[in-house]
C-alpha positions in Angstrom: 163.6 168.9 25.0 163.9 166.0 27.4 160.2 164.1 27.8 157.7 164.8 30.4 157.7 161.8 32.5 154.7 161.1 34.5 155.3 160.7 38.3 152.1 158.6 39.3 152.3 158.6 43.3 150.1 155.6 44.9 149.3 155.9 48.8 148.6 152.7 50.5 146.0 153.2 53.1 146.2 150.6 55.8 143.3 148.5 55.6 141.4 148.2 59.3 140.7 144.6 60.2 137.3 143.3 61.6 136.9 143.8 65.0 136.6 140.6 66.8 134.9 140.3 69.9 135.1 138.1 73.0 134.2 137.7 76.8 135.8 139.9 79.3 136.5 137.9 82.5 134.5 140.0 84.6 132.0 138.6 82.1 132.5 135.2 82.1 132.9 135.3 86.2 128.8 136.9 86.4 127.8 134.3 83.3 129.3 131.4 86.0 127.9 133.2 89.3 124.5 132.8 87.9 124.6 129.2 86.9 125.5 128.2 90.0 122.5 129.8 91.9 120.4 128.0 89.2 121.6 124.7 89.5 122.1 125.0 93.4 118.1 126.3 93.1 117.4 123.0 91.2 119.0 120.9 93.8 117.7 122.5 96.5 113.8 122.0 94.7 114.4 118.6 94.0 115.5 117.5 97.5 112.5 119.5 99.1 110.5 117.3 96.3 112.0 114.1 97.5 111.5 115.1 101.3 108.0 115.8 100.9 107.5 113.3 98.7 108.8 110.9 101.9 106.7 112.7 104.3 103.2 112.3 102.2 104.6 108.9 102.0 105.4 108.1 105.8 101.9 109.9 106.7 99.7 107.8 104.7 101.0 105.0 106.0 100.3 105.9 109.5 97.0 106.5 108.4 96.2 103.3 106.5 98.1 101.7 109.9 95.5 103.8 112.0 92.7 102.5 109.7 93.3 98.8 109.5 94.1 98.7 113.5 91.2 100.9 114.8 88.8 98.8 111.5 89.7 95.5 113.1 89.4 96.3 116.6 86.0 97.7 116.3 84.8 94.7 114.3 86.3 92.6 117.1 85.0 94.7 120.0 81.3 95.0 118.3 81.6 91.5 117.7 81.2 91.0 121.7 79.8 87.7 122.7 77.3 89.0 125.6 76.1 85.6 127.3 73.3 85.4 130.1 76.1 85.8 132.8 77.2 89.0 132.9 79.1 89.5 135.8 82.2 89.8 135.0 85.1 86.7 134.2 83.4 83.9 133.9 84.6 79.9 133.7 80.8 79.7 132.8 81.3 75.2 134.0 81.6 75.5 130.0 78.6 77.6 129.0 79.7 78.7 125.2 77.6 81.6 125.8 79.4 83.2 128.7 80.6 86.1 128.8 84.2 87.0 129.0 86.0 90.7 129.8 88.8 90.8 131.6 90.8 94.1 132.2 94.4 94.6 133.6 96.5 98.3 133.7 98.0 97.5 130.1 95.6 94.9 127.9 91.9 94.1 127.6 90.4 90.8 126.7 87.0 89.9 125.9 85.2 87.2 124.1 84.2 87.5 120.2 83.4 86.3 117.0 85.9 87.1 114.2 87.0 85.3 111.2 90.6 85.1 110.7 91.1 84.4 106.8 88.3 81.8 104.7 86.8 79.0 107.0 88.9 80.1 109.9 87.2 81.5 112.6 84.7 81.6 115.4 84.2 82.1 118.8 87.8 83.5 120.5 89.1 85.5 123.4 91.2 87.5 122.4 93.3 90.0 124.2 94.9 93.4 122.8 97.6 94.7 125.2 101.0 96.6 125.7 104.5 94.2 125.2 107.3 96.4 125.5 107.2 98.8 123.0 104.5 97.0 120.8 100.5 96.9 120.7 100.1 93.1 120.3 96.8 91.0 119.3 96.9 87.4 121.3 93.9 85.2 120.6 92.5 81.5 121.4 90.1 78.8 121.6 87.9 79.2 124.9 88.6 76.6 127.0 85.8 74.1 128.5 86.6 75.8 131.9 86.1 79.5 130.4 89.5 80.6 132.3 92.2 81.4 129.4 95.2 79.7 129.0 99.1 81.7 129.6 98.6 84.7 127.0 102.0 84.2 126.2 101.5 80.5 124.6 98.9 81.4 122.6 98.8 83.1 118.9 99.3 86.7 118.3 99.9 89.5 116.1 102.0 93.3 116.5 99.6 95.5 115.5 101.9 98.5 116.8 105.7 98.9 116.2 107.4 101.6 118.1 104.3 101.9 121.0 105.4 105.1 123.6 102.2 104.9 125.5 99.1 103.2 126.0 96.1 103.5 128.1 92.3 102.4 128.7 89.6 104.1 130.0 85.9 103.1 130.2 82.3 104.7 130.5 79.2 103.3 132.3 76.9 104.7 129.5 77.0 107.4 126.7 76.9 109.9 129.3 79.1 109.3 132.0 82.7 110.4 132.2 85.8 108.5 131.1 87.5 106.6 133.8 90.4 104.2 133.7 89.6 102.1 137.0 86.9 99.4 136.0 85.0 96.6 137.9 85.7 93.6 135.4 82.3 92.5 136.8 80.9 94.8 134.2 80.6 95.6 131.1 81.5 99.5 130.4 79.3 101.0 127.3 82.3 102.7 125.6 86.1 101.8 126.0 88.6 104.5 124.6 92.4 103.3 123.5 94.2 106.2 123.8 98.0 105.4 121.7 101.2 106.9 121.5 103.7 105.5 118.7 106.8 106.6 117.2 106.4 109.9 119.1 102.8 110.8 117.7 99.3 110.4 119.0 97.0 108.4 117.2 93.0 109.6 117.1 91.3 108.0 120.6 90.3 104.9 119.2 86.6 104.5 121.2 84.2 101.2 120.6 81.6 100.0 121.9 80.6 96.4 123.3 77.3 94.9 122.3 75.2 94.7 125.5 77.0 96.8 127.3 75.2 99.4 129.5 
């Protein structure tokens, strides 16, 4: 009797791989949608920084610009040399003490004390008018005669860049109204400068002269 031989059968079951994964390219098109919004949002934050940052910048130098011009005007204007003749321009036959004011449709001069840097200074006229487009300072020695020299031939300083307007007006007293025509003769109480640069208004810029009435 033949042997029983023993018929082992061995099924292979196919082993399933690991399932990889990966971006789709709807995926990957979103992922790159939304870092462009952010960066063009940084951008966008950092240039509205800047800009501001240029505005603050611009701003506070108009206002330091306002402060130094209106601080030095009012010193000089304050600093009025009044003299026993009052009556207007005078060539004072050399009276130190005279007084000086002189008014024209852009520039006012008067007569004052003001120190221009250490052991420089004294007794000037000195004249702040419209040039062009500028606010310009001129000042000088008073001359034995008391009448000023050519403006133009004398020292100055732009105290103004880019000037669109500029105008004078006057008061009798503390009470009176503002008015721009004005007997030199006189003395007003209060002058006003009303300016106009690089297409803004600066604050009315009023003083007032010592012995004014």
């Amino acid at each position: 009797m033949m042997g029983l031989h023993r018929l082992t059968v061995i099924t292979q079951v196919p082993v399933r791989p690991g399932r990889q994964y990966g971006f789709t390219l709807v995926e990957v098109m979103v992922a790159l949608t939304i870092l462009s919004l952010v960066m063009l949002a940084t951008v966008t934050g950092l240039r509205t920084l800047a800009n501001t940052q240029a505005a603050i910048e611009r701003m506070t130098d108009r206002v330091d610009e306002v402060r130094t011009v209106s601080g030095f005007l009012r010193d000089a204007m304050e600093s009025s040399i009044i003299g026993s003749n009052t009556s207007g321009l005078s060539i004072g036959g050399g009276r130190s003490g005279a007084t000086f004011f002189e008014i024209n449709r852009d520039s006012l001069a008067w007569k004052s004390t003001v120190l221009f840097g250490e052991g420089f200074g004294g007794s000037h006229l000195m004249r702040v008018g419209r040039e062009e487009d500028r606010l310009v300072l001129r000042w000088q020695e008073p001359t034995r005669s008391g009448i000023p020299v050519d403006w133009n031939s004398v020292a100055s300083r732009t105290l103004v860049n880019d000037l669109d307007e500029f105008r004078l007006s006057f008061r009798a007293d503390f009470a009176s109204p503002w008015t721009e025509d004005w007997d030199s003769r006189r003395l007003p109480a209060l002058v006003r400068l009303q300016v106009r640069a690089a297409g803004r208004y600066w604050p009315d810029l009023i003083f007032s002269l010592r012995g004014g009435r």
